[in-house]
mmCIF file as gemmi writes it, N, C-alpha and C atoms, coordinates in Angstrom:
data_model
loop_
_atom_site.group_PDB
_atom_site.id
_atom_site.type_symbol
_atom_site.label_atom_id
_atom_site.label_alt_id
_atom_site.label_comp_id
_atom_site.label_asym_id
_atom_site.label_entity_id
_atom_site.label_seq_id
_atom_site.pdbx_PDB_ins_code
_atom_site.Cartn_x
_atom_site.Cartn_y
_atom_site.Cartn_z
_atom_site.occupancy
_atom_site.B_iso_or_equiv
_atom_site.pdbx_formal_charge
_atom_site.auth_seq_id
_atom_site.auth_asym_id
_atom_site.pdbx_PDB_model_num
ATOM 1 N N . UNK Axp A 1 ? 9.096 -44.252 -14.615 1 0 ? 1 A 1
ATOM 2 C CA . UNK Axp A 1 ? 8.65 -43.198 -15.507 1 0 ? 1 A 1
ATOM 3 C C . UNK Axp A 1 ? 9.379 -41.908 -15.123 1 0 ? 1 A 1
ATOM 4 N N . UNK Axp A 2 ? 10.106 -41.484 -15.857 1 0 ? 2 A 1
ATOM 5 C CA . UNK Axp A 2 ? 10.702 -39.836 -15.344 1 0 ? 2 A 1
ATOM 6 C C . UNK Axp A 2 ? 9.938 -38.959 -15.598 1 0 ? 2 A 1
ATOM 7 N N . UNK Axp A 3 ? 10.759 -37.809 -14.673 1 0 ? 3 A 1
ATOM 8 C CA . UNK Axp A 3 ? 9.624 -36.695 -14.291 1 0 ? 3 A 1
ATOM 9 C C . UNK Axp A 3 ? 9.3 -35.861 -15.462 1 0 ? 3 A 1
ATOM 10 N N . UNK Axp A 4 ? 10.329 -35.793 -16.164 1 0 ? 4 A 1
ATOM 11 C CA . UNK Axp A 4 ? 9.944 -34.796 -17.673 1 0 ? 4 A 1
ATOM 12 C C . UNK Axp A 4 ? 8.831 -35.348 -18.574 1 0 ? 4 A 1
ATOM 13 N N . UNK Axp A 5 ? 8.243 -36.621 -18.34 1 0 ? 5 A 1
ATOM 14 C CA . UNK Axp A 5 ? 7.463 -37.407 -19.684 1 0 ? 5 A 1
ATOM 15 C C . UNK Axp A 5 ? 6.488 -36.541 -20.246 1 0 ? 5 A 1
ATOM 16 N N . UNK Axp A 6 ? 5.791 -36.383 -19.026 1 0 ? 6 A 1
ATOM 17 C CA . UNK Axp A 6 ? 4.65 -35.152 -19.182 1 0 ? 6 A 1
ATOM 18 C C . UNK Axp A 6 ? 4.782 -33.878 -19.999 1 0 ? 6 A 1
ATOM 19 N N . UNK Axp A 7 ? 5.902 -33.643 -19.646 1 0 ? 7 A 1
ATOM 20 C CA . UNK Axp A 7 ? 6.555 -31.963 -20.619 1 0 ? 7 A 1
ATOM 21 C C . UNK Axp A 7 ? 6.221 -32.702 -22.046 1 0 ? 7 A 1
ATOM 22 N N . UNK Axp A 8 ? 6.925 -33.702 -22.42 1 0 ? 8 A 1
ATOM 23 C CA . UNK Axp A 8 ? 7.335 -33.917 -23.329 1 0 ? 8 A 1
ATOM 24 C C . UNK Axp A 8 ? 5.893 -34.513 -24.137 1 0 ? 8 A 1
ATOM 25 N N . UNK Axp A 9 ? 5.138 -34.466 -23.821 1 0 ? 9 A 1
ATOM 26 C CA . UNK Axp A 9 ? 3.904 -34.837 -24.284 1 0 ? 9 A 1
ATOM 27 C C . UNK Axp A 9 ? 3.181 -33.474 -24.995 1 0 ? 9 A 1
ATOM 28 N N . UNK Axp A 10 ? 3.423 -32.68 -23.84 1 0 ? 10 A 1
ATOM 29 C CA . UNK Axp A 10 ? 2.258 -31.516 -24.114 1 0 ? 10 A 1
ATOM 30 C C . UNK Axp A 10 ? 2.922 -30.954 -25.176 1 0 ? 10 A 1
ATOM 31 N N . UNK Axp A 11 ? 4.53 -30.978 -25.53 1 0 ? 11 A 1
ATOM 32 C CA . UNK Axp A 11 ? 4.986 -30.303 -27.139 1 0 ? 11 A 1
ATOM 33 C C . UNK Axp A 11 ? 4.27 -28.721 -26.743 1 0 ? 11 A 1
ATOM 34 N N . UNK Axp A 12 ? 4.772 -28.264 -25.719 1 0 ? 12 A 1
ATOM 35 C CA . UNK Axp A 12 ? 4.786 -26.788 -25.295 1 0 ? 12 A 1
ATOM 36 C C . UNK Axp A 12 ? 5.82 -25.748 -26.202 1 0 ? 12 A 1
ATOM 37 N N . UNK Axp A 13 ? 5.381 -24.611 -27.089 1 0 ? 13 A 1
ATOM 38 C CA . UNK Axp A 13 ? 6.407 -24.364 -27.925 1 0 ? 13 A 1
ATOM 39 C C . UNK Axp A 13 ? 5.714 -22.872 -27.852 1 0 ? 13 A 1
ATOM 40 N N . UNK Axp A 14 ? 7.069 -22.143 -27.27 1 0 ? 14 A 1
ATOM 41 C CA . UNK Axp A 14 ? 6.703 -20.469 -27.079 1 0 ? 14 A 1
ATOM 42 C C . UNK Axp A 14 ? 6.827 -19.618 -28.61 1 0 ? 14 A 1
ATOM 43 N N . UNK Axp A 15 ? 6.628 -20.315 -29.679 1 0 ? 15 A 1
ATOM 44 C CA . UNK Axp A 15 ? 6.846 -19.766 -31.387 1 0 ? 15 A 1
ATOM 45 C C . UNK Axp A 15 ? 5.286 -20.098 -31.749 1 0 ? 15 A 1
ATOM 46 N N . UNK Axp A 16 ? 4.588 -20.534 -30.814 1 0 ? 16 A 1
ATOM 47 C CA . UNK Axp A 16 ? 3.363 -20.639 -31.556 1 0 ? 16 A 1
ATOM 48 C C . UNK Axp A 16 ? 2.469 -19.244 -31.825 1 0 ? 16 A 1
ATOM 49 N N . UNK Axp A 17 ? 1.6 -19.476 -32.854 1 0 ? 17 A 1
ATOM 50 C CA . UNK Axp A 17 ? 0.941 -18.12 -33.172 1 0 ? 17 A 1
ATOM 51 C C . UNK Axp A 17 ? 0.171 -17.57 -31.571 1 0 ? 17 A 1
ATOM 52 N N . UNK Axp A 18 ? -0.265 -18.389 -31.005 1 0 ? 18 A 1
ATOM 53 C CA . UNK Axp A 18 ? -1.693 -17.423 -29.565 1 0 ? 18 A 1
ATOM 54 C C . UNK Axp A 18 ? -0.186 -17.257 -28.79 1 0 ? 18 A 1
ATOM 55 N N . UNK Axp A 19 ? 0.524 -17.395 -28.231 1 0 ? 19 A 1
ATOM 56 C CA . UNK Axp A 19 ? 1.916 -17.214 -27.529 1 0 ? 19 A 1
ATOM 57 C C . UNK Axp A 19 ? 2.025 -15.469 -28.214 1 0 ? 19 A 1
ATOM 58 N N . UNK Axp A 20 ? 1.956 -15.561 -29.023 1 0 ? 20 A 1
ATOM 59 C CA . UNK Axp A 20 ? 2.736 -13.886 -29.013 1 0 ? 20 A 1
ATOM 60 C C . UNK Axp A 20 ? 1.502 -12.791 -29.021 1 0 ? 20 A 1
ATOM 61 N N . UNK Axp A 21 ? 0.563 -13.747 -29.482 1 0 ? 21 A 1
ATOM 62 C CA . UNK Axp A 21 ? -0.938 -12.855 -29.025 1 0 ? 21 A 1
ATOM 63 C C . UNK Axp A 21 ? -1.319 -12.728 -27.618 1 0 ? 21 A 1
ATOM 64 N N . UNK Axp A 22 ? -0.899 -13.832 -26.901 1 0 ? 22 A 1
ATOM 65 C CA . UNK Axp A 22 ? -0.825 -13.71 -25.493 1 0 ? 22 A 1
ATOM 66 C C . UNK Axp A 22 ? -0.589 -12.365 -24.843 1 0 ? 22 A 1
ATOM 67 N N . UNK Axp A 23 ? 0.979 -12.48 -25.302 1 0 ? 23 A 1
ATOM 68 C CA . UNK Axp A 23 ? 1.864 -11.849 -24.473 1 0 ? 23 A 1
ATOM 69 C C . UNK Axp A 23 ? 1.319 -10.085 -24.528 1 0 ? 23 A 1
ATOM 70 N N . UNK Axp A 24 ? 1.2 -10.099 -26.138 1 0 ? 24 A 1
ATOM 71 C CA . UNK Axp A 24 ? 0.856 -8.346 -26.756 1 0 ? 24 A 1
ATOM 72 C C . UNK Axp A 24 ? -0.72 -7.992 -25.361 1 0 ? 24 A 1
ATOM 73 N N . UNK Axp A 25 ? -1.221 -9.299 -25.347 1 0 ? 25 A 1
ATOM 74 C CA . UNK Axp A 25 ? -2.724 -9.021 -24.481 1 0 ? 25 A 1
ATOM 75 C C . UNK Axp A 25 ? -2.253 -8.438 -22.94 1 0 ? 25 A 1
ATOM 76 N N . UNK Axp A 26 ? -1.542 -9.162 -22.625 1 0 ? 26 A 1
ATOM 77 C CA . UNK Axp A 26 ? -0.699 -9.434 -21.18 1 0 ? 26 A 1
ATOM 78 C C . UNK Axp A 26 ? -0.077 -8.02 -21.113 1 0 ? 26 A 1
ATOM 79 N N . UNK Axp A 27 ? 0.666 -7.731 -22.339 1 0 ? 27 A 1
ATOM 80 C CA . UNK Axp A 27 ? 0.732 -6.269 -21.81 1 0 ? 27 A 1
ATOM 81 C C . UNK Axp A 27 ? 0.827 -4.945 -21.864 1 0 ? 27 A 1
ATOM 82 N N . UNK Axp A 28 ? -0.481 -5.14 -22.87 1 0 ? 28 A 1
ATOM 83 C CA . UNK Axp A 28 ? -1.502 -3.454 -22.982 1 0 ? 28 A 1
ATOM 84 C C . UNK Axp A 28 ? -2.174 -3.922 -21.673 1 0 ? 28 A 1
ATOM 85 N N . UNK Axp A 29 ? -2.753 -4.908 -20.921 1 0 ? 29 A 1
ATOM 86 C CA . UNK Axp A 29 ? -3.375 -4.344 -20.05 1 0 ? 29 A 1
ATOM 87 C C . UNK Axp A 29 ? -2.32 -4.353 -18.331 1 0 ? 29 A 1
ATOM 88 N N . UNK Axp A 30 ? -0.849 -5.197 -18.374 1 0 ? 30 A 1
ATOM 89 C CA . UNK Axp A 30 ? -0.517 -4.671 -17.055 1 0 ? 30 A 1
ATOM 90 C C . UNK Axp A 30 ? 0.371 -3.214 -17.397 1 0 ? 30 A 1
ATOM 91 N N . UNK Axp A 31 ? 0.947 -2.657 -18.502 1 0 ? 31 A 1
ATOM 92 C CA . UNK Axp A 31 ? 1.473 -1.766 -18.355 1 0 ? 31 A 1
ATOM 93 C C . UNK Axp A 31 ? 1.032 -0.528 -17.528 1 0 ? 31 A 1
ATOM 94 N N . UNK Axp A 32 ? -0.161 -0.68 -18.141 1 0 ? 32 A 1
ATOM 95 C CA . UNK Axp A 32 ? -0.811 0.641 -17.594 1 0 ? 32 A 1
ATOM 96 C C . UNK Axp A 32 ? -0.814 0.795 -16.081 1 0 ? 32 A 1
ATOM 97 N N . UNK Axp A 33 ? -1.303 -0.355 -15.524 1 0 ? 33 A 1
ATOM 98 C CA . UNK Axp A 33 ? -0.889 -0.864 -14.02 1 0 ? 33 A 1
ATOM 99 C C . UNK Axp A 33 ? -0.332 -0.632 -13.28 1 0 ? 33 A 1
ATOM 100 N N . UNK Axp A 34 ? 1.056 -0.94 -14.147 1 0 ? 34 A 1
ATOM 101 C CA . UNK Axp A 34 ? 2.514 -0.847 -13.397 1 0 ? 34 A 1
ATOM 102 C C . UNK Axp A 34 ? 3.116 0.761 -13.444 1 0 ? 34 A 1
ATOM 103 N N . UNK Axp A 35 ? 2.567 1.486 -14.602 1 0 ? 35 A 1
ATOM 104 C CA . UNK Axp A 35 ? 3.19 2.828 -14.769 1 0 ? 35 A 1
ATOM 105 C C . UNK Axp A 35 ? 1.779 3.611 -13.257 1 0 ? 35 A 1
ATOM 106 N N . UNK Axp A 36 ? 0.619 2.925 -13.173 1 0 ? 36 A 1
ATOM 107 C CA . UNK Axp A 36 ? -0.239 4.081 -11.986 1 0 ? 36 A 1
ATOM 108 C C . UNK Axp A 36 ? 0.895 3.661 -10.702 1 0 ? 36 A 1
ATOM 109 N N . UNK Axp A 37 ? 0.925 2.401 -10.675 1 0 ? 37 A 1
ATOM 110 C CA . UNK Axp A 37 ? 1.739 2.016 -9.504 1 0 ? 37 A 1
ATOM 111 C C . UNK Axp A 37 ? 3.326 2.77 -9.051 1 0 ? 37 A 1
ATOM 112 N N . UNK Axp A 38 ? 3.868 2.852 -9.75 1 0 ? 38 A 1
ATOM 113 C CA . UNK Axp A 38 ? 4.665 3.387 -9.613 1 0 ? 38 A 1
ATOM 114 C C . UNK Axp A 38 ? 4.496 4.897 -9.284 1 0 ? 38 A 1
ATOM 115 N N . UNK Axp A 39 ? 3.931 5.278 -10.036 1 0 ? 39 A 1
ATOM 116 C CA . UNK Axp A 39 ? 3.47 6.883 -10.017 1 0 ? 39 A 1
ATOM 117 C C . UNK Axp A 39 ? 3.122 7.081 -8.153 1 0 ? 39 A 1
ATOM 118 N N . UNK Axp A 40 ? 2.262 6.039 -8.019 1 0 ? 40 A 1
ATOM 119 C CA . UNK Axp A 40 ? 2.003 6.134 -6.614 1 0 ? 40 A 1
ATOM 120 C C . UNK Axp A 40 ? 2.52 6.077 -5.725 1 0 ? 40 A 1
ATOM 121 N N . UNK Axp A 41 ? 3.764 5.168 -5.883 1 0 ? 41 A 1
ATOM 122 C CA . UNK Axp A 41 ? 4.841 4.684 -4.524 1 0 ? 41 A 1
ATOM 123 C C . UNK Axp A 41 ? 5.866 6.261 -4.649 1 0 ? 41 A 1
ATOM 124 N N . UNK Axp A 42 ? 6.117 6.553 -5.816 1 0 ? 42 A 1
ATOM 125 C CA . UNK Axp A 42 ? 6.845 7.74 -6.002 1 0 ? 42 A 1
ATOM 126 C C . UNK Axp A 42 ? 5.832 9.194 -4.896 1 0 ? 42 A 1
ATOM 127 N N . UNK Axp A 43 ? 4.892 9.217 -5.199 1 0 ? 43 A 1
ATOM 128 C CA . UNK Axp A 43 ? 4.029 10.22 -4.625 1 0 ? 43 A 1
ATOM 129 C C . UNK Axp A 43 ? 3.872 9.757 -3.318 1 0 ? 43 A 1
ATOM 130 N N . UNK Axp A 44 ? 3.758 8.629 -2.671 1 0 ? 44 A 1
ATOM 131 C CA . UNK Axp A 44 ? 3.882 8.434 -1.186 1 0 ? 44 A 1
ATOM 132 C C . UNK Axp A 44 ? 5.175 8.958 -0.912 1 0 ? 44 A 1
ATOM 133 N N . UNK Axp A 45 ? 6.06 8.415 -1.587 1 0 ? 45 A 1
ATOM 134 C CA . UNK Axp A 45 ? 7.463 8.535 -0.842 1 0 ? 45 A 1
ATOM 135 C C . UNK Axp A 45 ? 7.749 10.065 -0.998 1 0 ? 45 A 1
ATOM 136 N N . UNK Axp A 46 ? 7.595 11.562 -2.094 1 0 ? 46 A 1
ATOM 137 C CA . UNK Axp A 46 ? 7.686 12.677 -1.924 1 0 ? 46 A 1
ATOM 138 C C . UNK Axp A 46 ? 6.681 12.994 -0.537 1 0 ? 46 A 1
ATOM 139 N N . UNK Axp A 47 ? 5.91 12.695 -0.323 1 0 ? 47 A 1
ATOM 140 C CA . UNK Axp A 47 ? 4.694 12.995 0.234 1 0 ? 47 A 1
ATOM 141 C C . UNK Axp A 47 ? 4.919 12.946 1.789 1 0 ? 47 A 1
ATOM 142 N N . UNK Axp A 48 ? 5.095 12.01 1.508 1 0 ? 48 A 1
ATOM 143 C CA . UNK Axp A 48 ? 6.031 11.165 3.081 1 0 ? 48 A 1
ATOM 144 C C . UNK Axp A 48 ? 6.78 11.892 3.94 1 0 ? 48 A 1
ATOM 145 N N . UNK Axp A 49 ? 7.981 12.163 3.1 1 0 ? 49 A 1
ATOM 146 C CA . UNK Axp A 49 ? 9.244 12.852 3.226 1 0 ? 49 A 1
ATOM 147 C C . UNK Axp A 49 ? 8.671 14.634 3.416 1 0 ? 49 A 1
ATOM 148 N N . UNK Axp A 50 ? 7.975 14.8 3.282 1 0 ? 50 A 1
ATOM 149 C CA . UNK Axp A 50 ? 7.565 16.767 3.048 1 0 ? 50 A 1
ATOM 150 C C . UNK Axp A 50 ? 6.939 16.707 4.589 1 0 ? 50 A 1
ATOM 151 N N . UNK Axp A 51 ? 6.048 15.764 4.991 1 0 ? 51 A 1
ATOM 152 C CA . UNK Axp A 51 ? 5.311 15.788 6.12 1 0 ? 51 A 1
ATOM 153 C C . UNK Axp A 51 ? 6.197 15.279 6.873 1 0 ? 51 A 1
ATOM 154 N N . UNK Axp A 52 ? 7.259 14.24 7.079 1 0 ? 52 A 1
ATOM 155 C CA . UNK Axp A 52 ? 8.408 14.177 8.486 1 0 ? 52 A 1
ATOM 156 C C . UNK Axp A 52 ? 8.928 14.873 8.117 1 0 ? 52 A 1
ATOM 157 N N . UNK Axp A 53 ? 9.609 16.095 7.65 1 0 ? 53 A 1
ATOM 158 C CA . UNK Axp A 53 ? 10.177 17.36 7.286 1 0 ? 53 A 1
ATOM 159 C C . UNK Axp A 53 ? 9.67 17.995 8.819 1 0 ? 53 A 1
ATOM 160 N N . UNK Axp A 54 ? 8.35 18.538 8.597 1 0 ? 54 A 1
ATOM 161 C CA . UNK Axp A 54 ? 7.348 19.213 9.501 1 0 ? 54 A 1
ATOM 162 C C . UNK Axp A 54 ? 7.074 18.177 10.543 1 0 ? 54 A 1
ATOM 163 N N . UNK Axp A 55 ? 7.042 17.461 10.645 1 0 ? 55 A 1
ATOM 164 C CA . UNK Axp A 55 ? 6.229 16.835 12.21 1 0 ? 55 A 1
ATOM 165 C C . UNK Axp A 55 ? 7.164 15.5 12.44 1 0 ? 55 A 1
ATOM 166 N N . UNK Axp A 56 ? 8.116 15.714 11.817 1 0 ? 56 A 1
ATOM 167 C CA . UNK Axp A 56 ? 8.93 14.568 13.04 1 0 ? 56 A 1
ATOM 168 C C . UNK Axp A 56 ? 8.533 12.927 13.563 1 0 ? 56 A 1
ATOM 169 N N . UNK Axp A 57 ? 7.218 12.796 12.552 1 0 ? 57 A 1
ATOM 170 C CA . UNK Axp A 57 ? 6.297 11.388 13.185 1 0 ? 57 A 1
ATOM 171 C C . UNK Axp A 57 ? 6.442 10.274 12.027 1 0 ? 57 A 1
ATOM 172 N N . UNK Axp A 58 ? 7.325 9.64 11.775 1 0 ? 58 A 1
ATOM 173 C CA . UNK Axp A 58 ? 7.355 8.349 10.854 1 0 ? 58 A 1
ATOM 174 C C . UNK Axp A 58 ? 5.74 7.74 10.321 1 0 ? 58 A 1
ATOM 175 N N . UNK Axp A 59 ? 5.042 6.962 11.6 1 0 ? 59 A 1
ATOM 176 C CA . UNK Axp A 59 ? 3.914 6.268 11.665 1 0 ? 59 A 1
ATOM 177 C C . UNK Axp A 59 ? 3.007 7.466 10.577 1 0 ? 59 A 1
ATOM 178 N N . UNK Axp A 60 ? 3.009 8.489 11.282 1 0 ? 60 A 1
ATOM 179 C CA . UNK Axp A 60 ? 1.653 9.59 10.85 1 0 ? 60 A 1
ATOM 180 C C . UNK Axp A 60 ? 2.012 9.98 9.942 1 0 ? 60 A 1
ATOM 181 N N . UNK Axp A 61 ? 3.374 10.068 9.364 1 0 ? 61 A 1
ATOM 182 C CA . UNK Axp A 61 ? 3.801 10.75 8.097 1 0 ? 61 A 1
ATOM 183 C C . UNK Axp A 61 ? 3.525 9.947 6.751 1 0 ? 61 A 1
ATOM 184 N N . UNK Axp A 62 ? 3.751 8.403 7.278 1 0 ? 62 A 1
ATOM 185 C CA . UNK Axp A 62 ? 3.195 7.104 6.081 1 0 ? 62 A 1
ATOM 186 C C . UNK Axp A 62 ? 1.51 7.352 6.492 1 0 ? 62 A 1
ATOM 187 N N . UNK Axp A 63 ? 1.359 7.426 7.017 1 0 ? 63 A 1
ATOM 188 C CA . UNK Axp A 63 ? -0.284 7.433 6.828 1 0 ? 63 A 1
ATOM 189 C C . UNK Axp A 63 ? -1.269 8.652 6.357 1 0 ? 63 A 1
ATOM 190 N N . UNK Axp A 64 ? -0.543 9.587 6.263 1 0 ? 64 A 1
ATOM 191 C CA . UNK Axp A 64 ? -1.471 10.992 6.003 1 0 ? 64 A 1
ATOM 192 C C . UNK Axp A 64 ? -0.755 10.964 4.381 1 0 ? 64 A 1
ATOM 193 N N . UNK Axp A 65 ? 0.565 10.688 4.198 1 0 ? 65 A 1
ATOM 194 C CA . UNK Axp A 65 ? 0.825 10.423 2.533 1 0 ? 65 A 1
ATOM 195 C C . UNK Axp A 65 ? 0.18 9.046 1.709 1 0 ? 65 A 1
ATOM 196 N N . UNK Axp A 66 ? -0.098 8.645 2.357 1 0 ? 66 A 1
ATOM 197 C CA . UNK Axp A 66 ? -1.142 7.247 1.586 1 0 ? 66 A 1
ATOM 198 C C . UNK Axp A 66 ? -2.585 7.695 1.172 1 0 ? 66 A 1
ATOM 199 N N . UNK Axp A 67 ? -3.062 8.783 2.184 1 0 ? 67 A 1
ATOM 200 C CA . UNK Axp A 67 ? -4.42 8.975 2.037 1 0 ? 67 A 1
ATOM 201 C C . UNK Axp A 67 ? -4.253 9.954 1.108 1 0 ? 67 A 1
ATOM 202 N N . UNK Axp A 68 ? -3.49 11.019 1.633 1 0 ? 68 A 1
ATOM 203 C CA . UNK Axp A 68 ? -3.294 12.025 0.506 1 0 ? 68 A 1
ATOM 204 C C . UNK Axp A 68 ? -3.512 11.545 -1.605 1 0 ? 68 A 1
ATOM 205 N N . UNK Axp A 69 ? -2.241 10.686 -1.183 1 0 ? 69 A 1
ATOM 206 C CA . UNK Axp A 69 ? -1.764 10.031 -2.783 1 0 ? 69 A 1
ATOM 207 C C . UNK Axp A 69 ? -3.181 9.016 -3.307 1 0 ? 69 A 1
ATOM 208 N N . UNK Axp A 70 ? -3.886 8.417 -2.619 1 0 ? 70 A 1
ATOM 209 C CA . UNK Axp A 70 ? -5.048 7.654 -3.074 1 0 ? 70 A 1
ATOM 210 C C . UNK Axp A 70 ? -6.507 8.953 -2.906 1 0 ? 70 A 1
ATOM 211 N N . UNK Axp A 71 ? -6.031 10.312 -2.916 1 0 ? 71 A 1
ATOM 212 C CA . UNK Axp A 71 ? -7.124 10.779 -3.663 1 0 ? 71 A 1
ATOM 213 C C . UNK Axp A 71 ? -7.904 11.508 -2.102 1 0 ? 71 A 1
ATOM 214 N N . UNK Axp A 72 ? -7.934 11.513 -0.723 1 0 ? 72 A 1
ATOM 215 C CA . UNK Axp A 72 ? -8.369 12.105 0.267 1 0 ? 72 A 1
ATOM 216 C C . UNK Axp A 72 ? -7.474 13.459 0.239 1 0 ? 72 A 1
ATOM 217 N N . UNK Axp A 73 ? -8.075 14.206 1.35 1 0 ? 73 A 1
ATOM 218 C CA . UNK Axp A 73 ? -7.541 15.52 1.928 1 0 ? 73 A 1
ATOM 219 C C . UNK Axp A 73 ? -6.621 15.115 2.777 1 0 ? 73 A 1
């Protein structure tokens, strides 16, 4: 029995109507996601960079810009 039989059963076809309803679902809700995410790695990394400017400390500089960017003092 070859390994494809199975594919070839299920008649998997990305033109079907829920396939593009899928996808539209898939992504109104990760866009939004991906645009906070980003926003965030961008704001660590300014954040980051301003505080080893001033204190010279790698470790403490990723950690006081993480807390900062997720919303602490």
């Amino acid at each position: 029995m070859p390994k494809n039989s199975w594919l070839k059963k299920l008649r998997i076809s990305i033109h079907a109507h829920g396939t593009s309803f899928a996808l539209m679902i898939l992504a109104l809700t990760q866009v939004p996601v991906g645009i906070k995410n980003a926003a965030e790695v961008a704001c660590i990394g300014q954040t980051s960079n301003k505080i080893w400017k001033s204190e010279k400390n790698h470790s403490e500089a990723n950690m006081i810009a993480v807390q900062r960017c997720n919303g602490r003092n």
